[in-house]
C-alpha positions in Angstrom: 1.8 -21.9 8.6 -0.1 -20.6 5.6 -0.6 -17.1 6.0 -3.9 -16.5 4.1 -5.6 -19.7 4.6 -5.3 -19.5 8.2 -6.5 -15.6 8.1 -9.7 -16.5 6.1 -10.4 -19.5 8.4 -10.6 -17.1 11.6 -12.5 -14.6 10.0 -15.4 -17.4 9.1 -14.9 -18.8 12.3 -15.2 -15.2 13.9 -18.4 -14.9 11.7 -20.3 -18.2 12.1 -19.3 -17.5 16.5 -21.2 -14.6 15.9 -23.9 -15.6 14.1 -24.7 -18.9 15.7 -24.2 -17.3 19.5 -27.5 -15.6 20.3 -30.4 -14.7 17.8 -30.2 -11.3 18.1 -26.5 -11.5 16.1 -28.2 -10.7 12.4 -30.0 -7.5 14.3 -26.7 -6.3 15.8 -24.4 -6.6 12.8 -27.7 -4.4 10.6 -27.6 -0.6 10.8 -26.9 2.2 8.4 -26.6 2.1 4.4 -23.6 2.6 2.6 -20.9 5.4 2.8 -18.5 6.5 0.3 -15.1 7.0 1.0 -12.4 7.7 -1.4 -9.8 8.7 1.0 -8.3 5.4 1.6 -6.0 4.4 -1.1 -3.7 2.3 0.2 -3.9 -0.7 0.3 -6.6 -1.3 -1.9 -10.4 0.0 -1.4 -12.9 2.7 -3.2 -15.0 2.0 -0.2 -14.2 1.3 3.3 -16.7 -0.7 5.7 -17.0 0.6 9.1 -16.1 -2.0 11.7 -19.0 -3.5 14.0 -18.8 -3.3 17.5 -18.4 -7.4 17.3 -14.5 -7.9 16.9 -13.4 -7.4 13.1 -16.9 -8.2 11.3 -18.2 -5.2 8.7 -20.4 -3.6 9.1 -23.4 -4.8 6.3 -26.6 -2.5 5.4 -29.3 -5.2 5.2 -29.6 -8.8 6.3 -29.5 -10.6 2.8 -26.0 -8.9 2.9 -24.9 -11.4 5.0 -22.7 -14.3 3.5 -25.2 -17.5 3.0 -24.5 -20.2 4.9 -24.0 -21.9 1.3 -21.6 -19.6 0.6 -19.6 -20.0 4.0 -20.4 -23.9 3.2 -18.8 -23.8 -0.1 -15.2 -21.6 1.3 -15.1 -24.1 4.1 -14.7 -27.4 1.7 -12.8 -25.8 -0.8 -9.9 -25.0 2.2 -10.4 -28.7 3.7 -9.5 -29.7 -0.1 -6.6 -27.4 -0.2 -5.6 -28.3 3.1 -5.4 -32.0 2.0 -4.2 -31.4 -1.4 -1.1 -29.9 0.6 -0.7 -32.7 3.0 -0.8 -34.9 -0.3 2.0 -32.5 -1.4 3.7 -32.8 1.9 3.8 -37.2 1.3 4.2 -36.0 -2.1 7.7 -35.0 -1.4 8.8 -37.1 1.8 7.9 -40.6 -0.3 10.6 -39.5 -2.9 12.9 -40.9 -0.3 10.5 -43.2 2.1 8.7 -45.9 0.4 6.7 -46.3 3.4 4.8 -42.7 2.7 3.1 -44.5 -0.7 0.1 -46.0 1.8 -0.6 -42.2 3.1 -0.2 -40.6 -0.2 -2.9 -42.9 -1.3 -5.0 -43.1 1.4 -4.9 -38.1 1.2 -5.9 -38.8 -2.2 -8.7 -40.8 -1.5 -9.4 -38.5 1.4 -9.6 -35.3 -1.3 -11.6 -37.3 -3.6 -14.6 -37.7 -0.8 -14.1 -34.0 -0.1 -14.9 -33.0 -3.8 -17.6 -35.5 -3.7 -19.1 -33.4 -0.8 -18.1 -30.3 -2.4 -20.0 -31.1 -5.4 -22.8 -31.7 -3.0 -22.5 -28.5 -1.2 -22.5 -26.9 -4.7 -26.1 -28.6 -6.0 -27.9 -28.7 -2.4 -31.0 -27.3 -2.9 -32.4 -25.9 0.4 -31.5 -26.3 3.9 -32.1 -30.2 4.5 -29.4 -31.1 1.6 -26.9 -28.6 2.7 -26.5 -29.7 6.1 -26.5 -33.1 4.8 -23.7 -32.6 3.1 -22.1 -30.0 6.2 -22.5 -33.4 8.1 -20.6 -35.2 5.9 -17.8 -32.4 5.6 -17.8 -32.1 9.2 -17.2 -36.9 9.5 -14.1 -36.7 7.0 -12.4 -34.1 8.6 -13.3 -36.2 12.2 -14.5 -33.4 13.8 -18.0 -34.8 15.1 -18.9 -33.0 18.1 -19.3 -29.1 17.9 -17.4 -26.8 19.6 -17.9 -25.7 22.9 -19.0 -22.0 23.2 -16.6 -21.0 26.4 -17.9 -17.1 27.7 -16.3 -17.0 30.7 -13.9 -19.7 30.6 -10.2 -18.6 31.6 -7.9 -19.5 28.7 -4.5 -21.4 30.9 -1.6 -22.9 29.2 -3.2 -26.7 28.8 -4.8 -25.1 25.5 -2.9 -26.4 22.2 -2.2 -22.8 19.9 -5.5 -23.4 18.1 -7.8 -23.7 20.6 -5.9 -20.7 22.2 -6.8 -18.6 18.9 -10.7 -19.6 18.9 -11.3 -19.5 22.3 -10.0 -15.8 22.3 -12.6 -15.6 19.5 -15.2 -17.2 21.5 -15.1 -15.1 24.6 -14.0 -11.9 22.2 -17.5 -11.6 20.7 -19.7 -13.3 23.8 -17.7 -10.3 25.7 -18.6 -7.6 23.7 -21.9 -9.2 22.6 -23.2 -9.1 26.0 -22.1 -5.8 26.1 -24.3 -4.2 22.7 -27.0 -6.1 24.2 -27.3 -4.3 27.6 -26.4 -1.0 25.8 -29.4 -2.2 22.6 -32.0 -4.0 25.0 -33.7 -0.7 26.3 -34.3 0.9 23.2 -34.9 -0.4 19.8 -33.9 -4.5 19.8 -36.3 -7.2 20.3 -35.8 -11.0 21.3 -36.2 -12.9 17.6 -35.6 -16.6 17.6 -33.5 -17.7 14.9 -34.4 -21.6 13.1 -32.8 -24.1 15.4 -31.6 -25.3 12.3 -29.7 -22.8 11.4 -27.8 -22.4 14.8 -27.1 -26.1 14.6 -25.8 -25.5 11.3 -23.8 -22.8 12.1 -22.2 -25.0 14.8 -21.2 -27.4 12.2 -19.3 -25.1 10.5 -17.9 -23.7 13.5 -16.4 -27.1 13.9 -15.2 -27.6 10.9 -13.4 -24.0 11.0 -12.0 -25.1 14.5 -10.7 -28.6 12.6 -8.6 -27.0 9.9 -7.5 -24.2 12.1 -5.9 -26.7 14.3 -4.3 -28.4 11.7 -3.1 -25.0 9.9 -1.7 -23.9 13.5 -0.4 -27.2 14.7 0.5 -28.4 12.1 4.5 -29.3 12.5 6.1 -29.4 9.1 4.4 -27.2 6.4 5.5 -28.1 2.7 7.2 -25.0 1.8 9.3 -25.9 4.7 10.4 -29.1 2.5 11.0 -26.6 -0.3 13.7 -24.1 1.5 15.7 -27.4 2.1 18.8 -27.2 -0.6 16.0 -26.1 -3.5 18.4 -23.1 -4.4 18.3 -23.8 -8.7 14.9 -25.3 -8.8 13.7 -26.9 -11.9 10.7 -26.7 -14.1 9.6 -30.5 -12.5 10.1 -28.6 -9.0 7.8 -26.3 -10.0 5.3 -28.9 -11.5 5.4 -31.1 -8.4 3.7 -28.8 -6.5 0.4 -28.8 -8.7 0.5 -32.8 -7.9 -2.6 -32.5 -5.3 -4.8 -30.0 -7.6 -7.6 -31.1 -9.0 -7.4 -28.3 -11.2 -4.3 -28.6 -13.7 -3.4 -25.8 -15.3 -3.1 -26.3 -19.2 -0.1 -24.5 -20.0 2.2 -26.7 -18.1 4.1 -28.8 -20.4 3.6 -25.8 -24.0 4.1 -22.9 -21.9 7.5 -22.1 -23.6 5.8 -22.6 -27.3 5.9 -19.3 -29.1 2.0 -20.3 -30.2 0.8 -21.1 -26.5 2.5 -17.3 -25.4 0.4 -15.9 -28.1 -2.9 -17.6 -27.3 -2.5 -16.2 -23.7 -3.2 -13.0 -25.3 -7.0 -14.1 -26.7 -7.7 -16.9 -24.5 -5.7 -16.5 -21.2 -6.4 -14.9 -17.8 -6.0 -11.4 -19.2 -7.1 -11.4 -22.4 -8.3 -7.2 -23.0 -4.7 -6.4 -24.3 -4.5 -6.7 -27.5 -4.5 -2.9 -30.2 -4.8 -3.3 -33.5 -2.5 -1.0 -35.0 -2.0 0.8 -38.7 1.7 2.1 -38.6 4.5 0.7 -36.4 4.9 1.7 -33.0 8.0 4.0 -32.7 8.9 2.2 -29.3 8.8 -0.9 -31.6 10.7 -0.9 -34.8 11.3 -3.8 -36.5 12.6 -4.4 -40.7 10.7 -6.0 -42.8 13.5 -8.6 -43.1 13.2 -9.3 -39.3 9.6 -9.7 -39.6 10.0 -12.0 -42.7 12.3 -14.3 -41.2 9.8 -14.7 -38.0 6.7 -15.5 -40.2 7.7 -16.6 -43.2 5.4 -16.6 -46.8 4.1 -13.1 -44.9 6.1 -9.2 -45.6 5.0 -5.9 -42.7 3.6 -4.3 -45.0 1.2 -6.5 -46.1 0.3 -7.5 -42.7 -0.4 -3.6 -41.5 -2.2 -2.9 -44.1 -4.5 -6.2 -43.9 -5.1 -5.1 -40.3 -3.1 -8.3 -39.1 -0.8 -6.7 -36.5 -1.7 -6.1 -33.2 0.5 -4.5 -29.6 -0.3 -5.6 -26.6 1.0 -2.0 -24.2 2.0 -2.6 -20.4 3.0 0.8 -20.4 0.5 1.7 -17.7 2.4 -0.5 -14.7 5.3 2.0 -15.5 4.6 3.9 -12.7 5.4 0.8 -9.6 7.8 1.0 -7.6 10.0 -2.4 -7.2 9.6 -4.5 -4.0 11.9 -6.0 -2.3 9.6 -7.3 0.4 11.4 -10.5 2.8 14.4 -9.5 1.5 14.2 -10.6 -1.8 14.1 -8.0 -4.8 11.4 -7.9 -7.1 11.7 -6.2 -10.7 8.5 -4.5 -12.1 8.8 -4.1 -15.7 6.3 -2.5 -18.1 6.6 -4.1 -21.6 5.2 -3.8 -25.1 5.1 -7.0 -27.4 4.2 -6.8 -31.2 1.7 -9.8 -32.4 0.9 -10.6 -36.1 -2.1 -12.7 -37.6 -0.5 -14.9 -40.4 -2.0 -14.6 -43.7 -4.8 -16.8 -44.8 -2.6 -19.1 -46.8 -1.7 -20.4 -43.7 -3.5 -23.3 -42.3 -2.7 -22.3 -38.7 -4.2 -18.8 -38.0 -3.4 -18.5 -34.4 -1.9 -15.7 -33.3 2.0 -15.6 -33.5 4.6 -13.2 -31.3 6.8 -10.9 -33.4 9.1 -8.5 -31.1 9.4 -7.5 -27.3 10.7 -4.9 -25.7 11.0 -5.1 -21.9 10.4 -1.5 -21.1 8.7 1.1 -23.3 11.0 3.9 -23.4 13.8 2.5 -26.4 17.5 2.8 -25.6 21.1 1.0 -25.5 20.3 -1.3 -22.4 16.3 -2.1 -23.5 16.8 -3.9 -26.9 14.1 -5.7 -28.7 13.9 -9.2 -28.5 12.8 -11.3 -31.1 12.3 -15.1 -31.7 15.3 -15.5 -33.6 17.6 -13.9 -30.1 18.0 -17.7 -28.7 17.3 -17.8 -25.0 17.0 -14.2 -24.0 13.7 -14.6 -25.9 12.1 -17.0 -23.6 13.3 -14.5 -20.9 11.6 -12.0 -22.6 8.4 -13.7 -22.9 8.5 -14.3 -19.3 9.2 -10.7 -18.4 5.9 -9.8 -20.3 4.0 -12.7 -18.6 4.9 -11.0 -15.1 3.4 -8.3 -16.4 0.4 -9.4 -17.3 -0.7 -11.4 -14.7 0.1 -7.8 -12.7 -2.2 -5.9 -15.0 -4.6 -8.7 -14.7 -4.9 -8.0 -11.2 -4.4 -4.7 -10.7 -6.2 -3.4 -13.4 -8.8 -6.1 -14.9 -9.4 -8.0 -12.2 -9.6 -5.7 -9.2 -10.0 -2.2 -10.9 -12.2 -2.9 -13.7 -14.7 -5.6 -12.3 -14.5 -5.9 -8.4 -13.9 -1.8 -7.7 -15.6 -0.4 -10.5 -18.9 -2.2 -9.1 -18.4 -1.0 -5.9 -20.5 2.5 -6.6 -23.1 0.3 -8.2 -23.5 -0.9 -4.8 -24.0 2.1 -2.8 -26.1 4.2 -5.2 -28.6 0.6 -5.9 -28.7 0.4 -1.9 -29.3 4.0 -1.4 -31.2 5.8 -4.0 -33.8 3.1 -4.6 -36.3 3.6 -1.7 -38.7 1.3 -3.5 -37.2 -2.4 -3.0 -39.9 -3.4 -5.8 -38.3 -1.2 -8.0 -37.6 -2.8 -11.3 -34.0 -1.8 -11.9 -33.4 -2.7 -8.1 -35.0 -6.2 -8.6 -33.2 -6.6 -11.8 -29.2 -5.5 -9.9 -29.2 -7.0 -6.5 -29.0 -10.1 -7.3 -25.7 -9.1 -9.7 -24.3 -6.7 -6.5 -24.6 -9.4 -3.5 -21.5 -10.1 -1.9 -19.1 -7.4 -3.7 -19.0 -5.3 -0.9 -18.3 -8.4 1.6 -15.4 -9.8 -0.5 -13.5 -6.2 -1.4 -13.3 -5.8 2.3 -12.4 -8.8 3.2 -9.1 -8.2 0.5 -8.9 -5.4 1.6 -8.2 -6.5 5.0 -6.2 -9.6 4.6 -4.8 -10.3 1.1 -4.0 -7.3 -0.3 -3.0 -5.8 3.1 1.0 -4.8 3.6 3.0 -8.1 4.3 0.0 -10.1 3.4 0.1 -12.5 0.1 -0.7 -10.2 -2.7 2.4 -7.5 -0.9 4.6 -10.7 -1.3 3.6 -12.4 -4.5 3.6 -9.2 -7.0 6.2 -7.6 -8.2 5.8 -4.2 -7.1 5.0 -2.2 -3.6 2.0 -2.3 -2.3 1.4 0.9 -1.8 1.9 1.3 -5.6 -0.1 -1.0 -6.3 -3.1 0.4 -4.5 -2.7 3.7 -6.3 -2.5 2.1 -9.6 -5.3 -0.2 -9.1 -7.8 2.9 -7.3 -6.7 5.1 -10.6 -7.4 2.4 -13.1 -11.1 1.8 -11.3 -11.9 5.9 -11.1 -11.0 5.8 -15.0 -13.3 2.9 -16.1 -15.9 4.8 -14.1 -15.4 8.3 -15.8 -15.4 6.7 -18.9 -18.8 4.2 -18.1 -20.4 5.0 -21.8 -16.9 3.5 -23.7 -16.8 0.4 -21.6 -19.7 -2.3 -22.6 -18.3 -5.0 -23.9 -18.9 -4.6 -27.7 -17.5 -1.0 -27.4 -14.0 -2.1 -25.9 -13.3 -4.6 -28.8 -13.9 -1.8 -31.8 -12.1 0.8 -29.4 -9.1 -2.2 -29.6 -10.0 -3.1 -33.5 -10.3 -6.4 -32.3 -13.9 -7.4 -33.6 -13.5 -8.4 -37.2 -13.2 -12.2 -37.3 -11.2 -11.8 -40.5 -8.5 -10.3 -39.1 -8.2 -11.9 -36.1 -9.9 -14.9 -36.7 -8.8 -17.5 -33.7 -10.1 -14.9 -29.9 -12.1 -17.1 -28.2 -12.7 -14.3 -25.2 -14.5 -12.3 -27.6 -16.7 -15.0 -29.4 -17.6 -16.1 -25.9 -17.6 -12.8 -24.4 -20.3 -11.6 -27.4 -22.9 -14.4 -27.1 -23.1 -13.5 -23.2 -23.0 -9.9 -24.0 -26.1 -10.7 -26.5 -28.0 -12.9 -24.2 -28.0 -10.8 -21.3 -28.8 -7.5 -23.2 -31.7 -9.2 -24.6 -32.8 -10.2 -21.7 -32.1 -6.8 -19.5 -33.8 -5.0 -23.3 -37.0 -7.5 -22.5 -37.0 -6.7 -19.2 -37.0 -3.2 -19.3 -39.3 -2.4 -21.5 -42.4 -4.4 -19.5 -41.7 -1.7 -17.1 -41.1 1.6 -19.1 -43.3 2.2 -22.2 -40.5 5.1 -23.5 -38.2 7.4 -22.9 -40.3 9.7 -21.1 -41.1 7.0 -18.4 -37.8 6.9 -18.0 -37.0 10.6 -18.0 -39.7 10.9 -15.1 -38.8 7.9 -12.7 -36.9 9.8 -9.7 -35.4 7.1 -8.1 -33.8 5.9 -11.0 -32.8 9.5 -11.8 -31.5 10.0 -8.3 -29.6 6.2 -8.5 -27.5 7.8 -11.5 -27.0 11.6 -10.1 -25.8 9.8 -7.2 -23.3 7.6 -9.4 -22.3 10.9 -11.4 -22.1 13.1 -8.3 -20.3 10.9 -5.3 -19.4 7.6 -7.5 -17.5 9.5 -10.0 -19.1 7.4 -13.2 -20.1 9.3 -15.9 -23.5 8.0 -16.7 -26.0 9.2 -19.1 -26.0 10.1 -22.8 -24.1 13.1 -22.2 -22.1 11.8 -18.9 -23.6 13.8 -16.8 -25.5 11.4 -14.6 -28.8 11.5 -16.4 -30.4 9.1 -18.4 -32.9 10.1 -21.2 -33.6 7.2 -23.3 -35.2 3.9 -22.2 -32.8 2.5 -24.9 -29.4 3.9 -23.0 -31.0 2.5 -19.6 -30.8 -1.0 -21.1 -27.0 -0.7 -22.4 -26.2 0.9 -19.3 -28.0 -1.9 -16.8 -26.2 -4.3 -19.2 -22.7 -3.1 -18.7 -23.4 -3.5 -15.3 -24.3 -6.8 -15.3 -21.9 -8.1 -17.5 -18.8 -6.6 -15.7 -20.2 -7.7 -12.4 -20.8 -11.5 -13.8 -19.4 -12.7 -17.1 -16.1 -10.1 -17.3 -15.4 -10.9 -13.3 -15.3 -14.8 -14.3 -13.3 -13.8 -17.1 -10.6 -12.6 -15.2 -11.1 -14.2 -12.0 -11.4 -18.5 -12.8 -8.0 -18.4 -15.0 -6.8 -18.3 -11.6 -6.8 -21.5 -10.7 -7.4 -22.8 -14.4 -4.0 -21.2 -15.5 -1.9 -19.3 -13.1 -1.5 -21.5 -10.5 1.8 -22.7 -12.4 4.5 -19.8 -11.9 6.3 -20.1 -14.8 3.6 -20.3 -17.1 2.6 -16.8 -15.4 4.7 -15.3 -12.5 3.2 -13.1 -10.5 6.8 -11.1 -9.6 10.0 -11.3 -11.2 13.1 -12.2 -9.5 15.9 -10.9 -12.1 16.7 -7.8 -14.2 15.6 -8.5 -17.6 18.9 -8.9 -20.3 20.0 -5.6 -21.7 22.4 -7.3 -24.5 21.4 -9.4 -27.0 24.3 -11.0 -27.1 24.9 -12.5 -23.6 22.1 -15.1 -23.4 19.9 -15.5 -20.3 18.2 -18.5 -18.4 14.5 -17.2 -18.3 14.9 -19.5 -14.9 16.6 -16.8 -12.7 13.2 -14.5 -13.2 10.8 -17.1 -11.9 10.0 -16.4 -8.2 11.3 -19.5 -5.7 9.7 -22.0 -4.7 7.9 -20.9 -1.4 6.5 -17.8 -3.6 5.3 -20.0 -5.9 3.2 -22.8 -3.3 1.5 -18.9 -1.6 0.5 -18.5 -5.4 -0.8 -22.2 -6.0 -2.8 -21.6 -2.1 -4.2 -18.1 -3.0 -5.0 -18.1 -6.8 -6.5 -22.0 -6.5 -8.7 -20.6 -3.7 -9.9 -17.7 -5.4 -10.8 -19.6 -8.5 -12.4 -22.8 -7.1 -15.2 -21.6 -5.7 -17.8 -20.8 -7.5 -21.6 -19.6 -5.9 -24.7 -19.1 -8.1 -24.8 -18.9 -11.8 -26.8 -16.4 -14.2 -30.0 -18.3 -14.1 -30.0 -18.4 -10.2 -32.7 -15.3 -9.6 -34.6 -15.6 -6.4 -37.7 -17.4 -7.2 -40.1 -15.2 -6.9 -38.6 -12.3 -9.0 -40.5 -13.0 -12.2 -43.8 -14.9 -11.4 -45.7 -12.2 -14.1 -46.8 -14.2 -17.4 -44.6 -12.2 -19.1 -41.5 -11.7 -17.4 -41.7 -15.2 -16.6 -41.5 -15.4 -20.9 -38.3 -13.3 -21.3 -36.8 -15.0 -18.6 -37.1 -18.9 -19.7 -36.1 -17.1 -23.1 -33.1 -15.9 -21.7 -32.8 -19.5 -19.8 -33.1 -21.3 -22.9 -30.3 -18.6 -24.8 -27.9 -19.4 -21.8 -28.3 -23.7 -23.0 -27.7 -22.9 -26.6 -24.5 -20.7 -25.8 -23.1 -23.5 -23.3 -23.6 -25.8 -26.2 -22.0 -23.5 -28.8 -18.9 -23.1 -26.4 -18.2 -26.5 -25.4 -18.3 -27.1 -30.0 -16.0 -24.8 -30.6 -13.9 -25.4 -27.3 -13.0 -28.6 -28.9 -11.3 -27.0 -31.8 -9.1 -24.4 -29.7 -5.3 -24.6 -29.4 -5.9 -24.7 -25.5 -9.3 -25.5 -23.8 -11.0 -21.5 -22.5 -14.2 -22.6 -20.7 -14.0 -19.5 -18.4 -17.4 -18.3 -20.1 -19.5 -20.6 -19.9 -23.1 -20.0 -18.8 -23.0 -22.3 -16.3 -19.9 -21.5 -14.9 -20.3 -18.0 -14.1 -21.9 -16.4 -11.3 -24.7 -13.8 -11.0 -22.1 -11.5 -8.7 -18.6 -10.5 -7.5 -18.7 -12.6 -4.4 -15.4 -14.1 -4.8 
């Protein structure tokens, strides 16, 4: 049984039950604003949301909180296309040695072909008419026509299958204590409301469709990483690769991942790609000779190359602090690395980045050599050990700590301080805060929760982890005025196109950065006419003492949590914005398009790293085994599949005024020209990094 499919699955189906039961459900589920919380640090959470009286649903401060049935739509059909893709996988591996299975594998494929035609349809439905159209649909391939019966005081007995066991308990869970808030509600403050019989018919759709792949995930009698654990002891690179066979999303790394040139361009184009210093002197924890250096790139000498600014250090140092796992039994190695990377000189045709030297840990000694291209195997081992750890700092630290936890106070204070829901910095945020509080909790309550995926697929303890990640978020917060995007790549000395010539994350990255500060700048300034205006607007003064005073983030010109100039407000909106939309698809998207394959980027590492240079070793001993790597393929393809909204999707109504409606189809028509700048210049690059497209990120954090 999947572990965190089938956990997600329960909690929508706990959450459309609930919803679709009786109309008073969205009134029961409402009540107070947002708390903060900082004493929970393990596992992960700034925040922590109350629990509901209603089973395990969170408790949410205002209705448009809720998860859209959209949303809900869109999770459900990407799991019924990951269930299928792992039947496929399933067929995949029994036809190797039953020529019978070809009909079935063709007919699954077929099968996940009309489920991304209805996802697709899900995705572009416009109102509710098209989406349960395509629900409908959803609903007939999975053969699950007739909704669910909603049992209250049916007796569960032993002719129930497991599944039906595990929703009915749901079912009669939340009509139990439902009817219970009602008699305890109805005398004081809550009122009959109907809710559209649309919507409850929809909602019993979806139940069904929960119900359907429940059963399947429960029932299901031979799981594929049960195939794997048979006599897969030395697996093999195609082992590996066989179990991307149903994606529809193939990552691009899988046959160059071992190229020296491919490792580098991770480092400007990959899932985490923030690493990269530019230094001036040699780091002492990384000595190398000039003659090493000049037999790595050749036509190039150091010296030239540090003074031209052309050398740059990617530090792991920071994940020196984790504790190695050894959850299940099977020991884990954290490792903290530092890797030297050199620009060649413009002689050379090829400018992409090249990797110079690695050293495994940061602290030098006799057992943590460098490594170098010219040290044969242990090299590739090397490289891996610093691919572990950045797909750890990716999501520890830019993933979770720097876009999904760092919004979180953005959240609270926006929902709390701004009394005014016209306000024109509230109008301008919510739309770029929906969901972030729904989708922490939920990881915070399933995938990053001890034993769960995250506990099993990373390299370190979870406990840790947390620690790490909450310290990493409360820095990025206390340092708020160092963190828009253009100020992180000087603080790196990684803006000047000369010297590093080939980073597609920051070419992107700018002409987002540009758009939406010009659009935020536009914005702003219809609604203050200087600084003073801003100086004298309480509830915006309150939002950011509140941020400075409980959310820890030192806002305002002097960090202090006020805001003085109408020019600062506008920087400050758009680092909000951009970290809550175009950094979070940065980070969060690779997931699926790249780190899906686990030896392109392991999430934990299974060996110690060498200590001799002179006794070679496999890289393959490090990569985690099989059934690790199908929970990575199931969590990371689900978490960056689905996307839900885009920048341009603004409710309707938001900018009707002649001339907001101006700087908005300004910033509309910006968003074209960059999608058309990226996809040029995308077909130039040594691998294809689409992450940042306009169209292809979303307003919020709701994934």
């Amino acid at each position: 049984m999947s572990f965190s499919r089938q956990q997600i699955i329960e909690t929508l189906y706990r959450l459309v039950t609930f919803l679709a039961t009786v109309p008073l459900a969205r009134r029961l589920i409402v009540s107070n604003k947002y708390e903060y919380d900082y004493t929970v640090l393990a596992p992960l959470a700034m925040t922590e949301v109350p629990l509901s009286p209603i089973g395990n649903l969170p408790r949410l401060p205002n209705a448009d909180e809720l998860p859209s049935l959209k949303w809900v739509s869109l999770v459900l059909s990407t799991l019924s296309i990951l269930n299928e893709a792992e039947k496929s996988a399933n067929l995949l591996k029994s036809s190797l040695s039953n020529e019978g299975e070809i009909d079935s594998l063709e007919s699954s494929k077929s099968e996940i072909d009309s489920l991304e035609s209805i996802d697709r349809e899900i995705r572009a439905a416009q109102g509710q008419a098209e989406l349960t159209n395509a629900v409908l649909k959803l609903e007939s391939v999975l053969e699950r026509k007739v909704s669910p019966k909603l049992k209250s005081s049916t007796p569960l007995t032993g002719d129930f299958s497991e599944a039906e066991n595990v929703f009915d308990r749901i079912d009669i869970e939340i009509q139990t204590q439902l009817n219970l808030s009602i008699q305890e509600e109805s005398a004081t403050s809550l009122q009959i409301e109907e809710v559209e019989e649309v919507d409850r018919e929809l909602y019993k759709h979806l139940q069904g469709i929960a119900r359907c792949l429940g059963e399947e995930l429960i029932d299901r009698p031979v799981e594929f990483s049960e195939f794997l654990l048979r006599g897969t002891v030395n697996p093999t690179l195609e082992d590996y690769e066989k179990l991307l066979n149903p994606l529809t999303i193939r990552p691009a790394t899988v046959g160059n991942f071992q190229q020296d040139a491919v490792f580098a361009y991770m480092q400007v184009a990959g899932p985490n790609p923030v690493m990269l210093n530019q230094i001036q002197e040699l780091d002492e924890r990384l000595l190398i000779t000039s003659e090493q250096y000049g037999e790595i790139l050749h036509e190039d000498n150091l010296e030239a190359a540090l003074q031209s600014g052309r050398l740059y250090l990617a530090d792991y140092s920071k994940l020196d602090s984790l504790v190695n796992s050894d959850i299940g039994g099977l020991p884990k190695y954290m490792y903290a690395p530092i890797a030297l990377f050199a620009v060649p000189p413009e002689q050379y045709q090829d400018r992409n980045l090249r990797p110079i030297a690695i050293r495994c840990q940061p602290v030098p000694g006799d057992n943590n050599p460098i490594f170098t291209p010219l040290d044969g195997d242990n090299w590739m081992t090397a490289k891996t050990v610093v691919q572990m750890a950045d797909s750890n700092y990716h999501e520890l630290i830019s993933h979770l700590a720097q876009t999904h936890l760092f919004i979180e106070p953005f959240v609270l204070a926006t929902n709390r301080c701004f009394t005014d829901n016209s306000h024109p910095v509230m109008v301008l945020l919510k739309p770029h805060l929906q969901g972030t509080i729904l989708i922490n909790y939920g990881a915070h309550k399933n995938l990053l929760a001890p034993e769960g995926p995250i506990d099993l697929l990373l390299s370190a303890t979870i406990g840790s982890n947390g620690q790490l990640a909450i310290k990493e978020a409360m820095s990025h917060l206390a340092n708020f005025n160092e963190v828009a995007f253009p100020r992180t790549l000087e603080k790196r000395g990684v803006n000047n196109s000369q010297q590093l010539p080939i980073y597609p994350y920051r070419d992107d990255g700018q002409l987002i950065w540009d758009a939406i500060h010009q659009w935020v700048g536009e914005y702003l300034r219809l609604h203050y006419s200087s600084d003073e205006s801003v100086v004298v607007d309480r509830q915006l003064q309150n939002w950011a003492g509140e941020l400075f005073a409980k959310g820890h983030c030192y806002i305002g010109e002097n960090a202090d949590g006020r805001i003085a100039s109408l020019d600062y407000l506008v920087e400050a909106i758009s680092t909000v914005i951009f970290a809550a939309s175009a950094q979070h698809a940065a980070v969060n998207f690779p997931q699926s398009g790249l780190m899906t394959y686990a030896p392109a980027f392991p999430l934990g590492c299974y060996s110690p790293a060498p200590t001799n240079p002179a006794q070679q070793q496999n890289f393959m001993g490090s990569l985690p085994p099989l059934e690790r790597a199908l929970l990575q393929i199931e969590v990371l393809f689900l978490l960056g599949s689905v996307y839900y909204t885009n920048l341009l999707d603004y409710p309707g109504s938001s900018f009707v005024e002649p001339q907001l409606k101006r700087a908005f189809e300004k910033f509309k028509v910006n968003l074209n020209d960059i999608e058309a700048k990226i996809l040029e210049a995308d077909a130039q690059r040594l691998v294809s990094y689409r992450f940042l497209q306009p169209s292809k990120i979303p307003l919020s954090i709701n994934i």
